[in-house]
GUZA-864103 format. One line per 2 residues: number of its first residue (from 1); for each residue x, y, z of C-alpha. Coordinates in steps of 0.1 Angstrom, whole numbers, plus 5000, padded with zeros to 4 digits. Each point is the difference from the previous one (the first is absolute). Example, Ala and Ser with C-alpha at 12.3 -4.5 7.8 and 13.67 -1.06 7.14 Angstrom:
BEGIN
1	5123,4955,5078  5014,5034,4993
//
This chain:
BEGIN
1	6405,2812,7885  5004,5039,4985
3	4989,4983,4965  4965,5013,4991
5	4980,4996,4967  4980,5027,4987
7	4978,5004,4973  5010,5034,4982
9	4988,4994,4961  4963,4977,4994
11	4982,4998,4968  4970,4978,4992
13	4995,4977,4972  4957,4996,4984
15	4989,4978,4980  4965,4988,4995
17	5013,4960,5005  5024,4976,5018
19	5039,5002,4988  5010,4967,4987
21	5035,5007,5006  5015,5031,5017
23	5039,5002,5002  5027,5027,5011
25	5030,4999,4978  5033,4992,5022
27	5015,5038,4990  4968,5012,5014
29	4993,5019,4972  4967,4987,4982
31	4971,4980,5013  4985,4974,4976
33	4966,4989,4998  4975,4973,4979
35	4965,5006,5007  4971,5000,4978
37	4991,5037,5006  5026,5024,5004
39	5009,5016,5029  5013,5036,5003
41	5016,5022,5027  4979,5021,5024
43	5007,5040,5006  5025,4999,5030
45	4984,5013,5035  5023,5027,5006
47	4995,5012,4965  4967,5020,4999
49	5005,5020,4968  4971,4992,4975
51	4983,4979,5025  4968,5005,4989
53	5008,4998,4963  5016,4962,5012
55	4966,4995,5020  4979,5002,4971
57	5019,4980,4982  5002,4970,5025
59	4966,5002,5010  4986,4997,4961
61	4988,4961,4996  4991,5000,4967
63	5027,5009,4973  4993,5033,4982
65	5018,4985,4971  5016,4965,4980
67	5031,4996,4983  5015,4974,4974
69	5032,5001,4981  5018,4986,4971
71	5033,5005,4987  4991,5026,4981
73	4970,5021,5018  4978,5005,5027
75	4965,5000,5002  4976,5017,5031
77	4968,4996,5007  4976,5022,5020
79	4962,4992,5005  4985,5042,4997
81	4966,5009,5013  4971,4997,4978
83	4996,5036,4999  5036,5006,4984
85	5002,5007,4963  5030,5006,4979
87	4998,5034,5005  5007,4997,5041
89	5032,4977,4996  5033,5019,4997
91	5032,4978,4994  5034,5014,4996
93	5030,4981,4993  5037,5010,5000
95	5027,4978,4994  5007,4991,5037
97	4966,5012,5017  4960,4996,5000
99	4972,5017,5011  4963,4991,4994
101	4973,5026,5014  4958,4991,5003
103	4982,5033,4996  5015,5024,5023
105	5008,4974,5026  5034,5004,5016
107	5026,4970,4976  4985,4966,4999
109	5038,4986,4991  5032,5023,5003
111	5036,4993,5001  5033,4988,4987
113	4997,4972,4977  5025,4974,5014
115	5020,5001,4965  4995,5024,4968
117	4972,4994,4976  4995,5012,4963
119	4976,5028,5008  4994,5008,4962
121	4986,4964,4996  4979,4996,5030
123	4962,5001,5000  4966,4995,5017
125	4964,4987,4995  4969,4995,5017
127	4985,4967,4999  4965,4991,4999
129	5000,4985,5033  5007,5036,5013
131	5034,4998,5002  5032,5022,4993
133	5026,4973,4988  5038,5021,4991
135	5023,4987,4979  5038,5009,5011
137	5028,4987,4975  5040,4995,5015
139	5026,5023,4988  5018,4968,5010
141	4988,4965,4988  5002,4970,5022
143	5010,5009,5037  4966,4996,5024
145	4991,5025,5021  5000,4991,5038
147	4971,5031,5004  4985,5024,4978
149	5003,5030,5015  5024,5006,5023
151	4988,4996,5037  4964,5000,4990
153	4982,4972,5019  4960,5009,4983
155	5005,4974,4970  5003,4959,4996
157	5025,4980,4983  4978,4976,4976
159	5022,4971,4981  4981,4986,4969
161	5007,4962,4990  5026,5008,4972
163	5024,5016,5025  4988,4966,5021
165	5012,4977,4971  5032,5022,4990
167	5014,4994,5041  4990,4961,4997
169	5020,4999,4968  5032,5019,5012
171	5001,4973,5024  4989,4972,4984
173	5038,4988,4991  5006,4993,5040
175	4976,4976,5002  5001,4960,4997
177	5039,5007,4995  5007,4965,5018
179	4971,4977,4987  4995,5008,4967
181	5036,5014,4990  4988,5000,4956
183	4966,5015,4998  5001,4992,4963
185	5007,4963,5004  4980,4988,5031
187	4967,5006,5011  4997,5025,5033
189	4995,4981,5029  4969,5021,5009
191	4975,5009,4976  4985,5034,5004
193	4966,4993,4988  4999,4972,5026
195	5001,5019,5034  4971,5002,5021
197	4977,5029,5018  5028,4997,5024
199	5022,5021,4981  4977,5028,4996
201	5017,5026,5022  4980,5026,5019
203	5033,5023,5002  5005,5009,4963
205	5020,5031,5001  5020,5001,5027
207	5034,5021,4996  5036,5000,5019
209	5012,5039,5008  5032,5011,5013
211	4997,5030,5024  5031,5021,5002
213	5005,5008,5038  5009,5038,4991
215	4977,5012,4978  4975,4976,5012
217	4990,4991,4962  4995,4975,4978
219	5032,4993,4979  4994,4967,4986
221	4961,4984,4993  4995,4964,4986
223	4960,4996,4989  5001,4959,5011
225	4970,4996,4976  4985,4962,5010
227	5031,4990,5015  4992,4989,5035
229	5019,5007,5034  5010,4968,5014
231	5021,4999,5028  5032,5022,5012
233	5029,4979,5013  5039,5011,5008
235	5027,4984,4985  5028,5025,5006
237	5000,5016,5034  5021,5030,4985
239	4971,5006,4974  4964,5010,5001
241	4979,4971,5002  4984,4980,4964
243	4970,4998,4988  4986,4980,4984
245	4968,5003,4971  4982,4975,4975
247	5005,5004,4967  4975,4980,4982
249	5004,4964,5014  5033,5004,5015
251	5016,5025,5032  5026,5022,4989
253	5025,5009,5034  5017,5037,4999
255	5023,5015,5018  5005,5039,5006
257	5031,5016,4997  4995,5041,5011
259	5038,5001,4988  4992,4993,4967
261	4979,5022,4978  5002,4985,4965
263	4993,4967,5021  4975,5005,5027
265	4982,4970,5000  5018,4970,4989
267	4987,4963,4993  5020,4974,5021
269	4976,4971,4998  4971,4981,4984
271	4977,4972,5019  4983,4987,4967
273	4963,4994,5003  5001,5014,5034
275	4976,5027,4991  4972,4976,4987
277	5000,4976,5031  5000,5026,5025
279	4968,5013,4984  4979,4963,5004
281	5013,5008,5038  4968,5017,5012
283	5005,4997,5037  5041,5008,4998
285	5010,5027,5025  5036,5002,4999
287	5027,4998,4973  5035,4998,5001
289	5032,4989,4981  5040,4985,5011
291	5025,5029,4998  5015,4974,4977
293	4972,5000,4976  5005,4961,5000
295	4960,5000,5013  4966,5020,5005
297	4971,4989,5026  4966,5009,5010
299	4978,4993,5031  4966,4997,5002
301	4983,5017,5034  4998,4964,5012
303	5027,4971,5008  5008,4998,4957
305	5036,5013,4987  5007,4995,4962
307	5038,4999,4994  5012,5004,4960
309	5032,4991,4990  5020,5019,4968
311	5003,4975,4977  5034,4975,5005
313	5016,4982,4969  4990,4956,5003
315	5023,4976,5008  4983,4979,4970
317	4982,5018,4971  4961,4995,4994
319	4985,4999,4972  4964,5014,4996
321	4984,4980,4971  4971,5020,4995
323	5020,5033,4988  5027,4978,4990
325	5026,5019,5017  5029,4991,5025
327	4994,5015,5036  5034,5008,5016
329	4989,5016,5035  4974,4996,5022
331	4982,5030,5023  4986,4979,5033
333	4973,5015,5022  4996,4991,5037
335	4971,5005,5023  5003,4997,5039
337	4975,4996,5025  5003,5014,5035
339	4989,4986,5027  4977,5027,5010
341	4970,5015,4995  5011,5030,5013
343	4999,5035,4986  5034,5004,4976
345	5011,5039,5007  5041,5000,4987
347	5017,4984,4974  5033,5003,4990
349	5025,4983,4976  5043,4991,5001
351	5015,4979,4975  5001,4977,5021
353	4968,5002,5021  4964,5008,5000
355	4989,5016,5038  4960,5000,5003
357	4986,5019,5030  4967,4994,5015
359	4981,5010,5027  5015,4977,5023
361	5033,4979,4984  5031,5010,4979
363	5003,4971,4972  5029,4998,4981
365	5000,4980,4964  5032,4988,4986
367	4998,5006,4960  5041,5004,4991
369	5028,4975,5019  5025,5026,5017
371	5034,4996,4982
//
């Protein structure tokens, strides 16, 4: 009727690779995104102040600069002409700014440091490879910095492998919770040295941002480190969709809750081993889990769908002679064949059902008996 939509505010999101998972908070405040290079707001089109300036920056390929952290300090690294000497290189610190100048160049880096730095205490070298490397230490130990300097998009992130192992650590408690409940006692039921060129991920430092939809920044930034993007699923409609991400052999399911700041991101569920078998799965296309948790499954581009159960307490205990152990719950996996050869292009999962779309049929697989 009279109704009419109109478009009267658009802004762009660019990153250099596909979002895993993309997600509007239900306030409509923030946007959250996991992708394994980060994405960043464009200039708005109405908004032609410093356009050029935002040109330049946009257009470079290459970044002028790298970046790694610590708790404690920061440290930058610029490759320099091999013309440059000592003598060309300016660097000025203050406690909550930088500037570096090459010759009488307009400011290689400038700006507001995204927190306050020791300036006293901060340094800078050149290396033999022809290359300025600056050595920033936090007024502040231990929060990261989502950026360097505020704004500036020239430089690179760069995460080194202890900050890797410090991440896989912090969550290494979550994992296994179900199978192996006494670490100390038992064995794991996985063996880390055991997995395959499967497991070698291709994605190894992905990260999670929340946008806020005002300022359009980054409040929040989770470096994922080798903890793969599995699948997104939602189990409350009220709530931003899960996701879920392998942690060493298992898959760890979150939930967002944009209402919660000390608890953004909380773990709801566990599908042990999940994370190893889905890696032998070479031809898998789809992934998905029951609202309930009580299942995951998998589907290969052809006719095979690989259902896996949580694991259910026995009717009658088992006994496994070789570890010498009782075994008082089983995890069952199922595998279905279609009867098709046809192209599968939709898979979703209840907790009850399994639908499977192809090219030409709807098939429906009954995994849970209706109450």
């Amino acid at each position: 009727g009279e109704h009419r939509y109109e478009i009267f505010k658009r802004r762009v999101l660019q990153g250099k690779s596909v979002p895993h998972y993309a997600a509007i908070e239900p306030s409509g405040d923030g946007l959250m995104i996991v992708s394994y290079k980060p994405f960043k707001f464009m200039q708005d089109e109405d908004d032609k102040s410093e356009d050029n300036d935002v040109k330049a920056t946009t257009e470079k390929k290459d970044p002028l600069y790298y970046w790694q952290q610590t708790e404690d300090d920061l440290t930058i690294t610029v490759h320099i002409p091999q013309d440059i000497t000592k003598d060309d290189i300016k660097v000025r610190f203050s406690p909550d700014n930088i500037c570096v100048i090459l010759k009488d160049q307009p400011p290689l880096m400038e700006g507001k440091l995204h927190s306050s730095v020791d300036h006293e205490s901060c340094t800078w070298i050149i290396r033999e490879n022809k290359s300025l490397e600056i050595s920033l230490i936090k007024k502040n130990e231990g929060p990261r910095w989502p950026e360097l300097i505020i704004g500036d998009t020239k430089g690179e992130f760069v995460m080194d492998s202890s900050q890797l192992s410090e991440i896989s650590e912090s969550l290494m408690h979550l994992t296994s919770e179900v199978m192996n409940p006494n670490p100390e006692k038992e064995k794991p039921p996985c063996n880390a040295q055991e997995l395959e060129e499967c497991d070698a991920f291709l994605e190894d430092s992905a990260s999670l941002c929340r946008f806020d939809g005002d300022t359009l920044k980054i409040t929040h930034v989770i470096n994922l480190g080798s903890n793969q993007y599995l699948f997104s699923v939602v189990v409350d409609p009220r709530e931003m969709p899960c996701f879920c991400l392998r942690h060493d052999v298992d898959a760890l399911l979150w939930q967002p809750h944009s209402d919660q700041p000390e608890n953004m991101w909380e773990h709801i569920a566990t599908f042990n081993a999940l994370g190893y078998v889905q890696a032998s799965k070479q031809d898998k296309k789809f992934m998905a889990c029951a609202p309930d948790y009580s299942y995951a499954a998998l589907c290969e581009c052809l006719r095979r769908v690989f259902i896996y159960r949580q694991p259910t307490p026995l009717s009658t205990v088992l006994y496994n002679r070789k570890e010498g152990r009782q075994v008082g719950q089983v995890a069952k996996q199922l595998v279905a064949t279609l009867e098709s050869n046809d192209t599968i292009l939709g898979f979703q999962a209840t907790s009850e059902r399994l639908f499977v779309l192809t090219t030409k049929t709807l098939f429906l697989i009954k995994v849970n008996s209706g109450n």
